[in-house]
C-alpha positions in Angstrom: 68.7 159.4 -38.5 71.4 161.4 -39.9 71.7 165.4 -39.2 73.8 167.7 -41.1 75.4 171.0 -40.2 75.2 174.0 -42.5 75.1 174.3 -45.8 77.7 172.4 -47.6 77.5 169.4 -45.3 73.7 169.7 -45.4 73.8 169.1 -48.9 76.8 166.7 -49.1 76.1 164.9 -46.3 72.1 165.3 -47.2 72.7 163.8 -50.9 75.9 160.8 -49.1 73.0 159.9 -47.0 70.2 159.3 -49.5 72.3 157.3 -51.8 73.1 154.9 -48.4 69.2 154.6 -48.3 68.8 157.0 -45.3 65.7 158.4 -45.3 65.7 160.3 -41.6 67.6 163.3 -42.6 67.8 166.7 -40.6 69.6 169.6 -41.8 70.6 172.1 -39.6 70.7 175.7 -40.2 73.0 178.3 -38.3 73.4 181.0 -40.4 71.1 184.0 -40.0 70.7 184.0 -43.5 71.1 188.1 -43.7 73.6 190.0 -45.3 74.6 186.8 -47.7 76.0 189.0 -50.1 78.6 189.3 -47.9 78.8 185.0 -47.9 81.4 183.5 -50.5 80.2 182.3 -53.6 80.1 179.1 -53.0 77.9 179.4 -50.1 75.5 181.2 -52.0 75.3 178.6 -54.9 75.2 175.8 -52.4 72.6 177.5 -50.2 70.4 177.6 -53.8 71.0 174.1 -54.3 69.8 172.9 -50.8 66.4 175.4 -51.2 65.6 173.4 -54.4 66.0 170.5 -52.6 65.0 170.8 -49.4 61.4 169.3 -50.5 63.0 166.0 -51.3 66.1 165.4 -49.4 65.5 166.0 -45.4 62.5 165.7 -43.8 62.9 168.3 -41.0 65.5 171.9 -41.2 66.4 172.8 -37.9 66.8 176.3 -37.4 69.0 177.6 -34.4 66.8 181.3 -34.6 63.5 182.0 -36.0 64.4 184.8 -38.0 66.9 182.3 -39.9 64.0 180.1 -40.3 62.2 183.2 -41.9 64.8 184.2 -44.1 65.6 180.6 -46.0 62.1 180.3 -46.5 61.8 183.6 -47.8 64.9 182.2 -50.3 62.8 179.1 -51.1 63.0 176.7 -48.6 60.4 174.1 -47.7 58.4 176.0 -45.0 56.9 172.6 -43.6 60.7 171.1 -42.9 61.5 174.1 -41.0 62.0 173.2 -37.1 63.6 176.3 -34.8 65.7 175.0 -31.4 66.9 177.6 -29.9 70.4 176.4 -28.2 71.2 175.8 -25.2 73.7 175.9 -22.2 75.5 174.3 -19.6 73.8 176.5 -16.7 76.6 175.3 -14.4 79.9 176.5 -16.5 77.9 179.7 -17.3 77.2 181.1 -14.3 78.2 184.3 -11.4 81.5 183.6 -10.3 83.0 186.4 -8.1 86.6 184.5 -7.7 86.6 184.6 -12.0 85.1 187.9 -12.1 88.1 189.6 -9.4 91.1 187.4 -11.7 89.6 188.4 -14.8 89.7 191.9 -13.9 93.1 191.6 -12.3 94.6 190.3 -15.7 93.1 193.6 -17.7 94.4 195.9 -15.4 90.8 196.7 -14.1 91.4 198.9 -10.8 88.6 199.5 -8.1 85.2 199.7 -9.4 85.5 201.6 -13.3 83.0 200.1 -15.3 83.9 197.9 -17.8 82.3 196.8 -21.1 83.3 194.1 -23.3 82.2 192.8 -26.1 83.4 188.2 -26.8 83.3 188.2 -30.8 86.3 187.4 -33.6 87.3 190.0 -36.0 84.9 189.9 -38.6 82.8 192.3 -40.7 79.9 191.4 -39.8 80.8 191.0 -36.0 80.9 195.4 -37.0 83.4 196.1 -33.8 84.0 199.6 -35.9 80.6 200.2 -34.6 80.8 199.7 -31.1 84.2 201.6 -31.1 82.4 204.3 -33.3 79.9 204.5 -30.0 83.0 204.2 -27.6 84.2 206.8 -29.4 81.2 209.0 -28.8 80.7 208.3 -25.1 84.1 209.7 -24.5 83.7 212.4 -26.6 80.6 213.7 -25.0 81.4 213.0 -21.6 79.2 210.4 -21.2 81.6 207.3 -20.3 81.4 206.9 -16.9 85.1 206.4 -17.0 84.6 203.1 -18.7 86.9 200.2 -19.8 86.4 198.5 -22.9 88.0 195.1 -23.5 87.5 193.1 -26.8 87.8 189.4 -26.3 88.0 187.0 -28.9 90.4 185.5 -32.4 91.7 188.9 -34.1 91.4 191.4 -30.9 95.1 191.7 -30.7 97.8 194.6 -31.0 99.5 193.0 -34.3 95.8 193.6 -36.0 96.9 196.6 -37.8 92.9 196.7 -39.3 91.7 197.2 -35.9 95.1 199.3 -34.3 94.3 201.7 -37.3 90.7 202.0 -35.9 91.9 202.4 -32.7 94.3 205.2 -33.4 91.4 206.9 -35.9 89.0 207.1 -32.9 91.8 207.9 -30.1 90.9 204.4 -28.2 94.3 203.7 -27.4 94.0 204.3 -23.5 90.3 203.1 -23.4 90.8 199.5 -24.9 92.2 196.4 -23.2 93.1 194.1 -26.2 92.4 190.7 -24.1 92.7 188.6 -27.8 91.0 184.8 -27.4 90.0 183.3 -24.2 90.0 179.7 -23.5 87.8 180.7 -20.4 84.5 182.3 -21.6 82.5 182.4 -18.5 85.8 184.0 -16.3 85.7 186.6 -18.9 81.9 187.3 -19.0 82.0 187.9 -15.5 84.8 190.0 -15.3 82.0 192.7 -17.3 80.1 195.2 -16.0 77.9 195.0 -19.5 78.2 193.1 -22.6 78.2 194.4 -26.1 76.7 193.0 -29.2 77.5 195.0 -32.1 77.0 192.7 -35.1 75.4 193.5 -38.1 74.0 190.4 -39.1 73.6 187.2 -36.6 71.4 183.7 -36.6 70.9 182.6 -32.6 74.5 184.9 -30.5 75.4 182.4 -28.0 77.5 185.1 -26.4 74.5 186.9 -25.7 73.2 184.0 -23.7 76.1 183.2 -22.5 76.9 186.4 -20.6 73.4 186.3 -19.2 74.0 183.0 -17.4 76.5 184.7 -15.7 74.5 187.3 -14.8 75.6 190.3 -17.1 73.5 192.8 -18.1 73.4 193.1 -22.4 72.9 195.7 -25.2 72.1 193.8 -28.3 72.1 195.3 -31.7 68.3 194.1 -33.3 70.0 190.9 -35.5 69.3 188.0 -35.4 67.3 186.6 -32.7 69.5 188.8 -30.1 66.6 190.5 -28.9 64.5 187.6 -28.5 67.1 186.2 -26.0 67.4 189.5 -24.2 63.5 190.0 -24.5 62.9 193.0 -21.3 66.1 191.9 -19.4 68.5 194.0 -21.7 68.8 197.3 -24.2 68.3 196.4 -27.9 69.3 199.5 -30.7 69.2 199.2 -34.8 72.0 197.7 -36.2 74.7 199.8 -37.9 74.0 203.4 -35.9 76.6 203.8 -33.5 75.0 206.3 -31.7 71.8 204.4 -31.1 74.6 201.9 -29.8 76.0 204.6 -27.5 73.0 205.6 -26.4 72.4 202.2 -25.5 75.5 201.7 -23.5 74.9 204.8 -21.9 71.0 203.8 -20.7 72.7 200.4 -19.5 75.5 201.4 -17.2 73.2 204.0 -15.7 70.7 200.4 -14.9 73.6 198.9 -13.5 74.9 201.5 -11.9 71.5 202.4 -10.2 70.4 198.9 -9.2 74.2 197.2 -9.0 75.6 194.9 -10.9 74.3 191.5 -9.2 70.3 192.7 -9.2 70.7 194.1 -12.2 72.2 190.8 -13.6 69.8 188.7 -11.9 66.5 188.8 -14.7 69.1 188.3 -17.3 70.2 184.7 -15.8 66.4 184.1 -15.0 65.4 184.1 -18.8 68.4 181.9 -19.8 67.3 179.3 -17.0 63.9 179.4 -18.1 64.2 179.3 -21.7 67.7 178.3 -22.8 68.4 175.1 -20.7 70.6 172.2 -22.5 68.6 169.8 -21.4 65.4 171.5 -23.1 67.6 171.4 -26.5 68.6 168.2 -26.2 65.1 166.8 -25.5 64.1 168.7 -28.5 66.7 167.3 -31.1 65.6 163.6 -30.1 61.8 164.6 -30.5 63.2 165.7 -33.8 64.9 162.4 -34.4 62.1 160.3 -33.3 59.3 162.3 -35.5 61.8 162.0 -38.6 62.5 158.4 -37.9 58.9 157.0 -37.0 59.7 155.9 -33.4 57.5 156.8 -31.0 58.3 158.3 -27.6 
């Protein structure tokens, strides 16, 4: 079997594939599929080419989130190819970890017990970090900040971003806002968080979101994607785009945390990941994919 990723390579790789005289073709699907205006062009015309197609070329379309499987059939693709895996982790790199958590804190400049927030996400418009600053922003404002930290982790969340330093200075951030930039140690950082911050406007499956739950960190989620399927009742989901909904949200949470602590609080959070969200479960699901697509039996 051949599987492709995406949609240039599902339809390159799709089409390089059928000419070889491969007829056990998965594509594979990780775009959410929503805001695609936003999308280049040539996404967009290539993501119309592989709906006409996806009748004849691959027999099974694996989705990463069921709302992405929703959305490309919606735009015309083969309903009966579609397949949603939700992905998977490595339960023992993501996981509590109080010697990670105490150096992560240590390298922001966290002292004693302040509450920090954080959200793991690249610039990017459609990541919307205007909007959780917006709600920052607010908290502060109002008094209702709990004397919070907010660190942004990821590709872009530097001080020589002068997009984001401008949208720092506009809101009056400055002294708010640890700029931690990318991490080559995810789970360190996910539990050096009191609460982790999804403010995207648009998403397929956010590993991030799962990812801070393994380690036992309680989540807002904007409603994108499949973020609040992976939080289900063990989080705070909000619209997308409404930054006070978002603060509100953030303001609800850290009052949870704070009331029940940060381990219990936590502790439903990593539950749902173990039960749901296992690697091994995903992997066992691509090979039943494999197998179906190829004609072996199990």
């Amino acid at each position: 079997a051949v599987q492709t990723w995406m949609y240039h390579a599902d339809l390159i790789g799709g089409l390089a594939a059928r000419l070889a005289g491969v007829r056990a073709i998965a594509w594979g699907i990780r775009n959410s599929g929503e805001h695609l205006e936003r999308s280049s062009r040539s996404a967009r015309l290539v993501l119309r080419a592989c709906a006409l197609l996806s009748g004849r070329v691959p027999k099974a379309i694996v989705c990463a989130a069921q709302k992405a499987a929703q959305r490309h059939a919606d735009k015309g693709y083969r309903r009966d190819r579609l397949v949603v895996i939700s992905n998977g982790y490595d339960l023992s790199r993501y996981a509590p970890d109080a010697a990670a958590r105490a150096r992560a804190r240590a390298e922001w400049g966290v002292v004693g017990d302040a509450p920090v927030i954080g959200c793991v996400a690249r610039w990017d418009p459609l990541k919307d970090h205007a909007n959780l600053l917006r709600a920052v922003a607010a908290l502060v404002r109002d008094g209702r900040d709990a004397g919070l930290r907010c660190v942004l982790i990821g590709r872009g969340m530097t001080a020589d971003n002068p997009e984001l330093g401008a949208l720092i200075d506009r809101l009056g951030l400055r002294e708010r806002l640890v700029l931690a930039g990318p991490s080559d140690d995810v789970p360190a950082a996910m539990n050096g968080l009191d609460l982790h911050v999804l403010s995207s406007c648009a998403e397929g499956f956010p590993n991030v979101v799962a990812e801070a739950m393994a380690c036992g960190v309680y989540c807002v989620v904007t409603d994108v994607g499949d973020a609040a399927y992976i939080v289900g009742n063990t989080g705070v989901v909000v619209p997308a785009e409404q930054a006070e909904a978002l603060a509100r949200g953030i303001e609800t949470a850290l009052r949870e945390v704070a009331a029940r602590g940060r381990e219990r609080a936590g502790e439903p959070a990593r539950a749902r990941v173990l039960e749901h969200f296992d690697l091994a479960r995903m992997v066992q699901s691509y090979i039943a994919v494999w197998r179906r697509i190829s004609g072996v039996q199990a």
